[in-house]
C-alpha positions in Angstrom: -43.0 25.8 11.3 -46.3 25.8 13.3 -49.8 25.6 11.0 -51.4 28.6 11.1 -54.6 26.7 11.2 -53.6 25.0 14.1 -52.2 27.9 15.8 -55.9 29.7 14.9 -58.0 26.8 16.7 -55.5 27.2 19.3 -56.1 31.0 19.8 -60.0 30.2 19.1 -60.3 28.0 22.0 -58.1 29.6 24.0 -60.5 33.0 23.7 -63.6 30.8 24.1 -63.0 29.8 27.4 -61.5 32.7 28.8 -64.7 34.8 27.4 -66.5 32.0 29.6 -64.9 32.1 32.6 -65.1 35.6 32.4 -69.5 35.1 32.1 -69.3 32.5 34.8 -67.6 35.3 37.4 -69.6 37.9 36.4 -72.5 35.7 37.7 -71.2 34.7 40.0 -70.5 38.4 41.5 -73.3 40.0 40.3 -75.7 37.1 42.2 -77.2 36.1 38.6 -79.3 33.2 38.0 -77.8 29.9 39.6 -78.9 27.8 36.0 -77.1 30.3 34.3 -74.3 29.7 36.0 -74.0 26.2 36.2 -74.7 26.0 32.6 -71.6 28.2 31.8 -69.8 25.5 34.1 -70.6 23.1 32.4 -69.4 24.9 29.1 -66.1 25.4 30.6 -65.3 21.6 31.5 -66.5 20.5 28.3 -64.4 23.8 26.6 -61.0 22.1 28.7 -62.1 18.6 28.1 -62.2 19.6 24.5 -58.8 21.6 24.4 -57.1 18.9 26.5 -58.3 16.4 23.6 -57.2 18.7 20.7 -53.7 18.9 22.0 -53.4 14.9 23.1 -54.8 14.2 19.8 -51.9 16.0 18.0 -49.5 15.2 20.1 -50.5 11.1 19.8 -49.9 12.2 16.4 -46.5 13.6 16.3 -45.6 10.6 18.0 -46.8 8.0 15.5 -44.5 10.2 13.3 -41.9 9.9 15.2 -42.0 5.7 16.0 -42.4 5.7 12.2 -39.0 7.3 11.6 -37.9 5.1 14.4 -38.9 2.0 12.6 -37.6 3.6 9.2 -40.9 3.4 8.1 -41.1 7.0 5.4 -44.1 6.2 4.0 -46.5 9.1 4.1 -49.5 7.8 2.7 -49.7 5.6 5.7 -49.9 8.5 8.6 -53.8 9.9 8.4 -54.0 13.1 9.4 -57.2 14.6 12.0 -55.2 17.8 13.0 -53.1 20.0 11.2 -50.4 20.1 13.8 -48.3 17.2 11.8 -48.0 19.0 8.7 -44.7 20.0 8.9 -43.8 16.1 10.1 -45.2 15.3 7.0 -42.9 17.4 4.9 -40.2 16.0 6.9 -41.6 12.5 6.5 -41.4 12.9 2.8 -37.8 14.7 2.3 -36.6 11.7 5.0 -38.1 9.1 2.1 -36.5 11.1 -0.9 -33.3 10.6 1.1 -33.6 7.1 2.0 -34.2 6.5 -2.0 -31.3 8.9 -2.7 -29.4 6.3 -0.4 -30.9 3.2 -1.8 -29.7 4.2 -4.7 -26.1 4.9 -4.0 -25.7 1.6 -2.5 -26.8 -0.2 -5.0 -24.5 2.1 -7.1 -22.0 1.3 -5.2 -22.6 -2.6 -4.9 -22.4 -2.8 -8.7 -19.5 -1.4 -9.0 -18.1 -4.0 -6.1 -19.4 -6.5 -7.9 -18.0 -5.7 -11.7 -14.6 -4.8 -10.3 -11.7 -6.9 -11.8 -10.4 -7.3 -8.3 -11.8 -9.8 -5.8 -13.0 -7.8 -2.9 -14.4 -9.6 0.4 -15.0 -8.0 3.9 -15.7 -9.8 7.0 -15.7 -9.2 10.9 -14.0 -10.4 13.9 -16.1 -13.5 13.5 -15.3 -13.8 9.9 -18.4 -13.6 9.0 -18.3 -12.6 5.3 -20.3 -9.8 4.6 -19.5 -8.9 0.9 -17.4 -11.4 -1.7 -18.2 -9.6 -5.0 -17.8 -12.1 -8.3 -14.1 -11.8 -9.2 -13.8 -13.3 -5.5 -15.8 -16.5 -6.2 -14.2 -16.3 -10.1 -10.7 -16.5 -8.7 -10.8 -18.9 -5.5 -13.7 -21.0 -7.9 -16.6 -20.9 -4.8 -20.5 -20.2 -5.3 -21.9 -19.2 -2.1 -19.4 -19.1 1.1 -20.5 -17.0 4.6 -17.6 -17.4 6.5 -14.0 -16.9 6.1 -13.9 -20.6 7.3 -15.7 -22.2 4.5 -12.2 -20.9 2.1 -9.9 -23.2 4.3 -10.6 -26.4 2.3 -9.4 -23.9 -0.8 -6.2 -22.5 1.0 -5.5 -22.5 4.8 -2.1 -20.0 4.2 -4.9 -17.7 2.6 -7.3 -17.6 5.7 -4.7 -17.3 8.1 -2.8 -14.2 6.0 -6.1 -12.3 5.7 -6.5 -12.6 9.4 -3.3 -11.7 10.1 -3.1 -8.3 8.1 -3.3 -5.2 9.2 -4.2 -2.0 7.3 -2.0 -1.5 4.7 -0.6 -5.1 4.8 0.6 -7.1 1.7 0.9 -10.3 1.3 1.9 -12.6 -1.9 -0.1 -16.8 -1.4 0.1 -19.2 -4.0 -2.6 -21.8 -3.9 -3.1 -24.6 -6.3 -6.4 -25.2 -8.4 -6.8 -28.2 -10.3 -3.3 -29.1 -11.6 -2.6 -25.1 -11.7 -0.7 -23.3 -9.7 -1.7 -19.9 -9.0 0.1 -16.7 -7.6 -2.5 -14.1 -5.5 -1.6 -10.5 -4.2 -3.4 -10.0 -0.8 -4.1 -6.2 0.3 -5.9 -5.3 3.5 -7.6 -2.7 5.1 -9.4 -2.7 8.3 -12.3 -0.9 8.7 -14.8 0.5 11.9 -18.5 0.7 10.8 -21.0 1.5 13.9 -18.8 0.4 16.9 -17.7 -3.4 15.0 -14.9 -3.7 13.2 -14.2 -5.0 9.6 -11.7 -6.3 7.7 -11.8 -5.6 3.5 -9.3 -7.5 1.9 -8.3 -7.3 -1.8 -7.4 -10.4 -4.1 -5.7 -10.0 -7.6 -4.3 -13.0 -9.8 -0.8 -12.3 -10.6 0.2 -15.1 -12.3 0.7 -13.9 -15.8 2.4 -10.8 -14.6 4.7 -13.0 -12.4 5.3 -15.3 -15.4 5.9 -12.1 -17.7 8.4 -10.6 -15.1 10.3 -13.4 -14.4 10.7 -14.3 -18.0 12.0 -10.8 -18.6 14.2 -11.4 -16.0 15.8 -14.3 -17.3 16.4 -12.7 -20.4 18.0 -9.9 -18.7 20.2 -12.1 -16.7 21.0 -14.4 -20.1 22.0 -11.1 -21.8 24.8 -10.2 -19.5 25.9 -13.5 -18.7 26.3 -14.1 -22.7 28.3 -10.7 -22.5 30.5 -11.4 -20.0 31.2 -14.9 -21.2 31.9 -14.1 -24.1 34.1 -11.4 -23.6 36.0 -13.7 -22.0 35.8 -17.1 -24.2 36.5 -15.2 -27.4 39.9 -13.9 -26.8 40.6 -17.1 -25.0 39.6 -18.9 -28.1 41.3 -16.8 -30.6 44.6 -16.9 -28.5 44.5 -20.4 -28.5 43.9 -21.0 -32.0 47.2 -18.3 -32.3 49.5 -20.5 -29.8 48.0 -23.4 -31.8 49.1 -22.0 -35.2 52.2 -21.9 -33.9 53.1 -24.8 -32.7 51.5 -26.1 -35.9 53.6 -24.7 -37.9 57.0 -25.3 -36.3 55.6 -29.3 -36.1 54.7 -29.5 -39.7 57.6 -28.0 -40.8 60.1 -30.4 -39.1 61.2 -28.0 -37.0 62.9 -28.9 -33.5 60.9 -27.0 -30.7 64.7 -26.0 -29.6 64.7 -23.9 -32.8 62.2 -21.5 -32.0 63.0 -17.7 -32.0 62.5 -15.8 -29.1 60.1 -13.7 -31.0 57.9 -16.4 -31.1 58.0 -17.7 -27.7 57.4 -13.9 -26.8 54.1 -14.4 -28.9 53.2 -17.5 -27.2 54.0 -16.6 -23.8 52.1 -13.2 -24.6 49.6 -15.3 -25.6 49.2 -17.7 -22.5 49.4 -14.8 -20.3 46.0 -13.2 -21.2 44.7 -16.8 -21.2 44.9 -17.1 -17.9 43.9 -13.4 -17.2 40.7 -14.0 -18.9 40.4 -17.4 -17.4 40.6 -15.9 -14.1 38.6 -13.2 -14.5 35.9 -16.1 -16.0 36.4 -17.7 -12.6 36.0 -14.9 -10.3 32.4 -14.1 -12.4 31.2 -17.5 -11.6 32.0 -17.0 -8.5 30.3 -13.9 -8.1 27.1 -15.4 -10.0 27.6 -18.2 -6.9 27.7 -15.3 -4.3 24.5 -13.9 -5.8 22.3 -16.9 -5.4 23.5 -17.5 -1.9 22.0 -14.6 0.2 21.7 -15.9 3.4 18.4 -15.0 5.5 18.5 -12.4 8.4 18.6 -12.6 12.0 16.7 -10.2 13.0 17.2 -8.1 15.9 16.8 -5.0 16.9 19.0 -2.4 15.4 19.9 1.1 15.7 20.5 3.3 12.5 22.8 6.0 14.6 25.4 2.9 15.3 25.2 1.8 12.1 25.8 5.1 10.7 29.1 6.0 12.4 30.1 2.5 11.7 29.8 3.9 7.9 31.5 7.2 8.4 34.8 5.7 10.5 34.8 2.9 7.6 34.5 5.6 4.6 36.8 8.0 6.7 39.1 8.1 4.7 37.9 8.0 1.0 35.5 10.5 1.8 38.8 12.8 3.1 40.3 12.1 -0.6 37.5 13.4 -2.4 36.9 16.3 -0.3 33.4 14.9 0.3 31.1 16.0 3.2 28.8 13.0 4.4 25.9 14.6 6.8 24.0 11.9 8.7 20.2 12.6 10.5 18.2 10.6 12.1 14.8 11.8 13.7 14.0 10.3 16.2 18.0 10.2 17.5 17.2 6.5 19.3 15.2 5.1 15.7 15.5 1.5 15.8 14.2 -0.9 13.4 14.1 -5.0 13.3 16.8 -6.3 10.9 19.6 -8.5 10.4 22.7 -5.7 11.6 25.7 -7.4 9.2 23.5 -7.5 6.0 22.0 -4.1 6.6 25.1 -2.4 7.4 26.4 -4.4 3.8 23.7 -2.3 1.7 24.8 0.9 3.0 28.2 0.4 2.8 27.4 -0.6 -0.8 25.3 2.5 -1.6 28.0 4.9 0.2 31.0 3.2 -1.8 29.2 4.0 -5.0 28.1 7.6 -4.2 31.7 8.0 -3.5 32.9 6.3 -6.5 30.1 8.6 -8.6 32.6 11.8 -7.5 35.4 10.4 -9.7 33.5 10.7 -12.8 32.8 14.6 -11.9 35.7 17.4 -13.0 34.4 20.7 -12.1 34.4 22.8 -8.8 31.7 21.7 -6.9 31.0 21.3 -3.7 30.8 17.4 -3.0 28.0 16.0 -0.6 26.6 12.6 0.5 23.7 12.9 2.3 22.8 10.2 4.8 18.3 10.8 6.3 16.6 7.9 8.5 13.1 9.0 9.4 9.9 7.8 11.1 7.1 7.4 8.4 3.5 6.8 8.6 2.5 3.5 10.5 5.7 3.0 12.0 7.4 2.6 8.6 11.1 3.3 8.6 12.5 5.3 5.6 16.1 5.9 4.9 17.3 7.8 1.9 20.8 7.8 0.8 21.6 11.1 -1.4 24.5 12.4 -3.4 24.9 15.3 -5.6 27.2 13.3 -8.1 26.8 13.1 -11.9 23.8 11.4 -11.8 23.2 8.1 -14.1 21.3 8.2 -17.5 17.7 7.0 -17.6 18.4 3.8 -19.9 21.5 2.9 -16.9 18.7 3.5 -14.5 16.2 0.7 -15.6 18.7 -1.9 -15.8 20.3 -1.0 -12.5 19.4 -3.6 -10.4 19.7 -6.2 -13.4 22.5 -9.0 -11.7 26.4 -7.8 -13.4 25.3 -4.6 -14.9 27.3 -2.1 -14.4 28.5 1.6 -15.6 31.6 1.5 -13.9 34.9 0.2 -15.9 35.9 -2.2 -12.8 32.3 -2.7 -11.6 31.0 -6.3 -10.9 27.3 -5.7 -11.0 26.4 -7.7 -8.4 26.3 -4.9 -5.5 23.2 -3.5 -5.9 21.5 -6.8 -7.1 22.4 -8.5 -3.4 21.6 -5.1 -1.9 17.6 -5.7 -3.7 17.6 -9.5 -2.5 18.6 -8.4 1.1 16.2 -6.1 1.3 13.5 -8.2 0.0 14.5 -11.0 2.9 13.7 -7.9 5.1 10.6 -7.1 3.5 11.7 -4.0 2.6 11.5 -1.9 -0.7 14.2 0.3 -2.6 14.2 2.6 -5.5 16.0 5.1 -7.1 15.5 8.5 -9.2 18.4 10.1 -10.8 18.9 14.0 -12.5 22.0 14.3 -15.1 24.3 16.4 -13.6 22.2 17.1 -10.2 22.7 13.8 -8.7 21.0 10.5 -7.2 19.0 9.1 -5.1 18.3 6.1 -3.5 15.1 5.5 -1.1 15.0 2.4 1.6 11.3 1.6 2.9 11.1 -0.8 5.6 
């Protein structure tokens, strides 16, 4: 908004010489006196010289205003004011300087917070120039001062290299060893664009003791079962022994000719031996499967596509799914969605997650209509989801934590090492799975790669 007393000395000159150069043509037509008129000339030059002045002066003015904002200099005090044309640049001069505090202020804000956050946090650019490594940083890599993602090599080359090699949304698990300790860090990266450069923030946690915690959990999980299984089978092994033993014991201390025993008794005894060697075998074939569990061998990757490997499952399931009466509906969007993966391992944790959607049905006794439903889609940055989907009983929520636990199982035949191989495959592809479940509405199992 214009002054009004600049727009006033405006008018005011304006006026002033027009009201002389009207006096200086009236002499000049009405033949007045030649002083007269040359005097009033004069007045006129001096009246332009003057407005030409007035205007340049502002104007040099509203310029130093504008190199100061330019130069992000707001302070008003500095600009001295001979007009009144840069009044409103002032205002704007001081709004401009409550804004550049407001900002100030919210970066510092926001700096604190980086640096008091339990998380390491460092950004850098193409260069690796460090630009931020707030204090849980130095804490956990144990550095004062470092300016370039360089300097961290001495500390952990695989580190440097995986925080250059992530993209946005990229994970990463490095251990790196510090003084006699070994030390287990979760990388997270997101890449940034700031003003036409580009940035990389990268996140760095400590996850030793939740490691440590897990695992031990783990192996309590796994000693659990194993103690079950064995000794389901070593304690009626034990006690038919001790039976057969009795036995035998008996007939020898009592004199008896081994040619003398009844038939009921070698009934007994061969009774006996019988379920020893069931339960021995069934001893065997657990071992074997604990072998089978730690021998997941790693992929070959290649490229694969789902629609192949989907009809593979419906011509193999054919016919089970034909005995239940269940309908298995297969999409895939896009039709041609390929992903990179080892074909014969993949296709082995689908065929394990079909065969026990199917094998759910058995459990069901009412009307309904049965349904396995197959969905491979294109996610978000390229990620490939797959969701395998029945409409079966369902599987309790205490069943559903333990689920991938190795030879747990809620089925009376079950090994318990299907999913548990299905999980380790997966994890050789870097891929994730999970699972939610409704009682009597059905499960559901969800594949990221």
């Amino acid at each position: 908004m214009v002054s009004s007393t600049f727009r006033f000395n405006i008018i005011f000159r304006i006026s002033i010489l027009l009201i002389s150069v009207f006096l200086f043509a009236h002499q000049i037509y009405s033949n007045g006196n030649v002083l007269g008129s040359i005097l009033i000339l004069l007045l006129i030059v001096f009246q332009v010289i003057s407005f030409i002045k007035y205007i340049e002066k502002s104007n040099e003015e509203i310029l130093g205003i504008i190199d100061s904002l330019s130069e992000e200099d707001f302070s008003v005090e500095s600009q001295k004011k001979t007009t009144e044309a840069p009044d409103a640049s002032s205002k704007i001069l001081q709004k401009l300087q409550e804004v550049n505090a407001e900002k100030e202020a919210h970066y510092q804000y926001l700096k604190n917070i980086v640096q008091h956050l339990g998380i390491g946090i460092i950004t850098f650019d193409k260069s690796g120039k460090i630009q931020i490594m707030n204090t849980a940083a130095k804490r956990l890599l144990k550095v004062r001062q470092v300016k370039s993602m360089e300097d961290l090599r001495p500390i952990s080359e695989l580190l440097v290299n995986s925080c250059y090699q992530l993209r946005t949304g990229g994970r990463d698990l490095i251990k790196i060893e510090q003084q006699d300790d070994i030390v287990q860090l979760a990388i997270y990266a997101i890449e940034l664009t700031l003003k036409n450069e580009e940035f990389k923030l990268v996140s760095i946690q400590n996850i030793q003791s939740e490691l440590e915690e897990k695992e031990m959990e783990a192996w309590q999980n796994l000693i659990r079962v194993l103690t079950h299984e064995i000794m389901n089978s070593v304690t009626p092994i034990s006690s038919l022994a001790a039976t057969v033993e009795g036995e035998l014991q008996g007939q020898l201390v009592n004199g008896h000719d081994m040619n003398t025993i009844s038939n009921e008794d070698i009934e007994t005894i061969h009774m006996a031996v019988q379920t020893i060697q069931r339960r021995s075998e069934g001893l065997i074939r657990f071992v074997s499967d604990f072998r089978n569990l730690a021998r997941v061998p790693d992929p070959k990757f290649e490229d694969v596509e789902l629609n192949s490997i989907f009809i593979r499952l419906k011509t193999l399931f054919k016919n089970d799914l034909e005995k239940g009466n269940i309908e298995c509906i297969c999409t895939i969007i896009p039709e041609d969605l390929t992903l990179k993966a080892d074909p014969e391992l993949l296709e082995q944790v689908f065929i394990n997650l079909v065969k026990n959607a199917i094998q759910a049905f058995d459990e069901l006794d009412d009307n309904r209509k049965r349904k396995i439903e197959i969905h491979a889609t294109q996610g978000p940055k390229n990620q490939v989801i797959v969701k395998i989907e029945d409409n079966g009983p369902g599987i309790d929520e205490e069943a559903l934590e333990k689920l991938f636990i190795p030879f747990f199982t809620t089925k009376k035949h079950g090994s318990g090492i299907g999913l548990s191989i299905s999980k380790q495959i997966l994890r050789k592809h870097k891929a994730a799975i999970s699972v939610k479940s409704e009682d009597n509405v059905g499960t559901e199992f969800t594949i990221r790669f």
